[in-house]
C-alpha positions as CSV (number, residue, x, y, z in Angstrom):
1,X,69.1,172.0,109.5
2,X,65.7,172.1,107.8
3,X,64.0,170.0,105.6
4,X,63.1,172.5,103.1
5,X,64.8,171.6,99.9
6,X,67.3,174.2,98.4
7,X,65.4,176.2,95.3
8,X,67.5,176.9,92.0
9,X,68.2,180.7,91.5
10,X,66.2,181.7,88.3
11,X,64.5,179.1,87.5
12,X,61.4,177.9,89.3
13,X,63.4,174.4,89.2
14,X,66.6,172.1,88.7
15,X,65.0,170.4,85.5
16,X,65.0,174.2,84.1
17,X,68.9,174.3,84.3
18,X,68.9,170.9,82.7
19,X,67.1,171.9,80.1
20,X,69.3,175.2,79.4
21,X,72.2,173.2,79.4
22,X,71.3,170.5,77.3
23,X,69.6,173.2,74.8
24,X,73.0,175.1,75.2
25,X,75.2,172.3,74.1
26,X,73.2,171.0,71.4
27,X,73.2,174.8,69.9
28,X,77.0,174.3,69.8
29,X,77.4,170.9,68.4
30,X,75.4,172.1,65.3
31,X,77.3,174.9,65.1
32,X,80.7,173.1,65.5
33,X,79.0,170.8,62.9
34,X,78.3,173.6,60.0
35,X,81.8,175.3,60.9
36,X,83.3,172.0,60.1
37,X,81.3,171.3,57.0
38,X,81.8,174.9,55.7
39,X,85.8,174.8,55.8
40,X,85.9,170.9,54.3
């Protein structure tokens, strides 16, 4: 095995995908939130 670490497809690395996914999920819980306010 080498020591080499694995690199992330895409992004240059892991913290990118972190990022995506966090910015991801907090674009849905605002729009869960102003569906839910809208039909109230």
């Amino acid at each position: 095995m080498s020591d080499q670490e694995e690199k992330p497809p895409v992004f240059s690395s892991w913290k990118g995908w972190y990022v995506l996914v966090m910015s991801v999920a907090l674009v849905q819980l605002i729009i869960y939130f102003l569906i839910t306010n809208s039909f109230r």
